[in-house]
Steps between C-alpha positions, in 0.01 A plus 500: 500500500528869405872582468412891538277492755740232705795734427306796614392266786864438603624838448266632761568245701853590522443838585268401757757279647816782428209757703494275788815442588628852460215600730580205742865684531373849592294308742800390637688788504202704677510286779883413522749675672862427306615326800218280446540490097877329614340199725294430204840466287331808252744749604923545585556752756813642551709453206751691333653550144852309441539479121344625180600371168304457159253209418315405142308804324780766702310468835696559816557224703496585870636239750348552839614394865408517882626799622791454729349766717172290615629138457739289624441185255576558151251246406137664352142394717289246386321687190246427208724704255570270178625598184294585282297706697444887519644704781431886659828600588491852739669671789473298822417803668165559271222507765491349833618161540159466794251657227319302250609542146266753351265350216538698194865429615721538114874470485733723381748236414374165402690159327543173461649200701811406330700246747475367824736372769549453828637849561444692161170632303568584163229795348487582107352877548237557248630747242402874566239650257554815318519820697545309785782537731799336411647427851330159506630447849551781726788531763283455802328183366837317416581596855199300669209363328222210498346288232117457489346191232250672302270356255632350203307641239678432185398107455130624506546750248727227286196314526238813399694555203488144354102482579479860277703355222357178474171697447666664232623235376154357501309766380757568172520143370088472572491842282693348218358164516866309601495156662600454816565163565684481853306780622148252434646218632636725801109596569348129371333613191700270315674176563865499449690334165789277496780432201465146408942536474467397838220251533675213689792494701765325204471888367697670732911424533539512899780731619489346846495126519403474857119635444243304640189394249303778662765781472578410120088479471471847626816634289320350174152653581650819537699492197164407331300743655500809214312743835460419770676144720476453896735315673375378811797432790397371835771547747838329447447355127705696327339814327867690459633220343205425245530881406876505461470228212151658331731855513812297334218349223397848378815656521598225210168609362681842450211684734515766683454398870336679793551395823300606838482377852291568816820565689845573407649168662258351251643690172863459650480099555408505125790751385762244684382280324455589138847684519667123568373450176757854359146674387470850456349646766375814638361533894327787569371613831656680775853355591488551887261223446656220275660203583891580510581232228253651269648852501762457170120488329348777632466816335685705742838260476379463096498895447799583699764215304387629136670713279215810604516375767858592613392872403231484756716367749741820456210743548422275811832567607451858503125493650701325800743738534272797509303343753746454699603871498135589579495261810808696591398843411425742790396811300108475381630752168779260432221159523318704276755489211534187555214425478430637153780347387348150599219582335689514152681171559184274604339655144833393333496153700116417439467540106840296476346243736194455317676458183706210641225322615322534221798328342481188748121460464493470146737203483367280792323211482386469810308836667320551787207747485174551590330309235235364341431804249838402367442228307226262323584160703511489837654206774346514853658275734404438822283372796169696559459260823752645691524868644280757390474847416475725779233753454501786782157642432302145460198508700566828652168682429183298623248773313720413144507133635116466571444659190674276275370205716164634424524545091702148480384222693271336239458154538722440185755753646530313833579222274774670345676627799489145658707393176730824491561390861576175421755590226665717775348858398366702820151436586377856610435813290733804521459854496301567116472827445365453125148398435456172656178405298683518212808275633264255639331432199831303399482141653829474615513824716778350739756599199443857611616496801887609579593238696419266159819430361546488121584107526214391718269713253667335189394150640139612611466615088556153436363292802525102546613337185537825333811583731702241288448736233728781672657290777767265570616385885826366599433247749883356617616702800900454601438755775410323826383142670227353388341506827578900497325493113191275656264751645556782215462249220164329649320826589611755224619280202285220459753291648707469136842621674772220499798528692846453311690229638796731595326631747161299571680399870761754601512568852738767672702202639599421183694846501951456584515561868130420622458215756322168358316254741743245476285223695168421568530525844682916461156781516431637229503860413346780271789412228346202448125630379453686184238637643392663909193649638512673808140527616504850767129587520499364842830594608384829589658705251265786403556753197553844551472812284745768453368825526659854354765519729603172437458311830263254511175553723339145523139657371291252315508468133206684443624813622776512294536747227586405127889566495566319883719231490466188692772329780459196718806506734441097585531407126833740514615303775443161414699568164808649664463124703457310120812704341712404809338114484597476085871671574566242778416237264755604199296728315701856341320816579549566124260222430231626742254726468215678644160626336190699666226639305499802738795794474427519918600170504802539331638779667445331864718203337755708340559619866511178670745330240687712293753539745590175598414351172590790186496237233119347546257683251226613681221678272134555360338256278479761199882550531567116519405391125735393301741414800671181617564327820509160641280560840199748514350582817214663493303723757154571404424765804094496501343342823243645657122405610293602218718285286573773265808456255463808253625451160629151596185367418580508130572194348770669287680659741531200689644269213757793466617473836477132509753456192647808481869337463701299357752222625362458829478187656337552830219765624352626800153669542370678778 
């Protein structure tokens, strides 16, 4: 494979996908009202300012509220707004609430998410530009305002930049004839190398005695491995765990350790962790979205408790205050001072800040980045069998699609996209924009495509018996009952998995408080299965779609457009029954929860239980990993005559829901 041209490949890609999506929201907006960009959950009507204060790089942090005026709940509507994501924030009062929101549609004031709660949005205002105004937030906004999600552009161009310098990278150590050892392996032009120091498992002095063979297997490959070692963790066998004592290894090692997740629960499970063990760590990310006892590690706690630190703090101190006096300030001249004056202090507050974190970077051990550039060895760990990426734009354009079908289906091609599809790489051909004759020429064309995850490409470099070369598999799960494990293990992993026996036969009615059949002759209930099916295709429980306005309109799923949501009110229903079935039988709420692939699903749930029952999770599958609790139920909406179930259909997705937690000892399906 051509590193340039797959780089070039990629980058394109990405801008293709970046295109789509930021059209797909001025689609949106041309045909939504703001009323109607609310019962979607992409818009907060009606709010007003309560606080502003100062956040990391001298942003203003803006708390926002209902206003008293229009509500009589303090608690916000069901939303999509998450942290993390960007935010218009203007004048309620801008347009009509009945017209359409106009596409070319820019903001004057725009942000990010920086906490959520039931009653409170948080919003880190984006820093004004020069010659820009510097009344970030004028008097009649505070007053009465609305949030609109707009596209979060910033990952794709994090993404852009890293396929430009890798090209650079590329094209300067090709120019001066360096090696590039990881970067082969990375594309298969060379098989990986191992140090013989650790050729057999005697060579490495376990830190954590309770390993299993396969764990301390993987920890002594990777330690081998001098590019590139995959660690491959089905669900439940301990992945974190494996990592935490490879990460302890080097750090003896005297390396230089960087350290990336998918998802900040991910990163956070493996900073509680390693700081047991009185490492120094650094945890960077936004803090609105770390774990609480991970904070003391992050770089906001890290850069506010060191010597530099305490200067920042004081400028903070007076950023506050003058804030304060703006928010108060009646006179525009007088804001205007103020104003200025701001101006000075966030200059003052953002070269001290960056010197202090400077400071903290350069002695951790452990960092969190974005990565692979950074170093010369790198660790992948994970399961390429369970969800996948989610790629907005795949198979959008039938012209692009035809064409590519057209140029690649060779006979040897087919071949290779049965195999990519085998390995768990998507089987149809996105949106090329670069000269597919070219591309095709390579035989292993599926590692173009965007939904092809670094891993799964890794293993189809070195297919079959190859894969030992770069791959190790950790086959003891702790996390469920065997007869949970059963299904996932025979159809996705070769049936290898072996269930611990801690937890090989847990059943809920093994919890404190849950009834037990105490004779033969007593019924038995759902406690005492690990695992229920509730069959409802003839129950007459038909799927509906949402439409714009949020209310469901029964049409068939063909006629649904690509951003509807799905609801089946019988499912709904019959779970409310289940929760109330599992309760009467001894089971906490805190140990129940509920999971729907569909956010129409969700919402229709969060409105039938979370009144009566505040403490049971209910969520999306994507927002589930990583989480724990001892009963799942699950609701998987689609029923409808043409037997149509969307992206359910991929093998993937559906281990991920099937596993998706840990500690559970009973499930439901519907």
């Amino acid at each position: 494979m051509d590193p340039e041209l797959f780089l070039s490949h990629q980058e394109l890609l990405v801008q293709h996908e970046r295109d789509f999506e930021m059209l797909e929201v001025q689609r949106i907006f041309s045909v939504c009202t703001p009323s109607q960009l609310a019962k979607r959950g992409l818009a907060v009507l009606n709010l007003t300012v309560v606080g502003m204060r100062t956040g990391a790089g001298g942003k203003s942090l803006v708390d926002l509220e209902l206003s008293n005026a229009t509500s009589t709940s303090p608690s916000l509507p069901s939303h999509r707004l998450r942290v993390g994501d960007i935010v218009a924030l203007e004048e309620h009062g801008a347009g009509s609430k009945g017209k359409t929101m106009s596409k070319d549609w820019k903001p004057k004031l725009d942000g990010v998410i920086f906490r959520v709660t039931e009653t409170t949005i948080t919003v880190a205002i984006k820093a004004r530009k020069e010659g820009e105004s510097e009344e970030e937030i004028p008097k009649e906004v505070q007053e009465r305002c609305r949030l609109v999600k707009l596209v979060n552009n910033v990952t794709y161009e994090r993404m852009l930049s890293q396929m430009k310098f890798l090209k650079g990278t590329l094209a300067q150590a090709s120019a001066n004839s360096l090696p590039l050892a990881l970067t082969n392996v990375l594309f298969g032009k060379q098989d990986p190398t191992f140090d013989n120091t650790w050729e057999n498992l005697s060579s490495v002095k376990f830190l954590d005695p309770t390993l299993n063979a396969s764990q301390q297997e993987a920890v002594r490959f990777a330690l081998a491995a001098e590019q590139v070692a995959l660690i491959h963790g089905p669900p439940g066998t301990g992945k974190t765990f494996t990592l935490v004592e490879l990460i302890r290894q080097l750090v003896l090692q005297k390396k230089r350790i960087l350290v990336c997740g998918p998802s900040n629960i991910s990163v956070d499970n493996l900073v509680e962790r390693l700081a047991a063990y009185r490492m120094s760590i650094v945890r960077t990310g936004h803090p609105a979205r770390l774990l609480p006892s991970v904070l003391e590690h992050s770089v906001d706690v890290l850069s506010r408790t060191s010597d530099q630190g305490r200067l920042v703090n004081d400028i903070r101190v007076e950023l506050d205050e003058t804030l304060q006096k703006i928010q108060k300030c009646k006179f525009r001249s007088e804001r205007k001072a103020l104003y200025q004056e701001l101006k000075q202090l966030r200059k003052d507050f953002r070269a001290r800040e960056k010197l202090v974190v400077k400071e903290l970077i350069q002695n951790a051990n452990v960092e969190c980045w974005i990565a692979i550039g950074k170093g010369a060895k790198v660790v992948l760990a994970g399961d390429h069998l369970q969800l996948p990426p989610t790629i907005v734009s795949e198979g959008i354009s039938t012209a692009a699609f035809m064409a590519a079908e057209t140029l690649a289906l060779t006979k040897e091609l087919k071949e290779q996209r049965k195999k990519a599809a085998r390995i768990g790489a998507s089987a149809s051909f996105e949106v090329p924009p670069l000269d597919l004759g070219q591309i095709t020429k390579d035989k292993d064309y599926s590692s173009f495509l965007l939904s092809t995850t670094l891993f799964v490409r890794l293993l189809g470099c070195f297919p079959k018996d190859g894969a030992r070369l770069i791959k190790r598999t950790l086959v003891t799960q702790y996390r469920m009952n065997e007869n949970i494990m059963a299904f996932p293990s025979l159809k996705l992993y070769q049936n290898i998995l072996v269930a611990d026996d801690s937890c090989k036969e847990w059943l809920l009615n093994d919890l404190p408080g849950v009834k037990k059949v105490k004779s033969s002759s007593q019924e038995e209930t759902d406690v005492d299965y690990p695992l229920v099916f509730l069959d409802t295709s003839m129950a007459g429980m038909p799927e509906e779609t949402e439409d714009q306005d949020g209310e469901s309109n029964g049409k068939a799923p063909m006629a649904s457009g690509p951003d509807d949501s799905k609801l089946n009110r019988g499912e709904a229903s019959t779970v409310v029954d289940y929760v109330k079935n599992l309760m009467s039988s001894g089971v906490s709420a805190e140990d129940i929860a509920i999971i729907t692939p569909y956010s129409a699903q969700n919402a229709l749930l969060r409105q039938l239980l979370k009144e009566d029952y505040p403490e049971i999770e209910i969520g999306t599958v994507d927002g589930f990993q990583g989480r724990e609790k001892q009963a799942i139920i699950l609701t998987l909406v689609r029923s409808n005559d043409e037997g149509e179930v969307g992206f359910l259909s991929d093998r993937r997705r559906l281990n991920g829901i099937f596993t998706i937690t840990s500690d559970r000892k009973a499930r439901f399906k519907t």
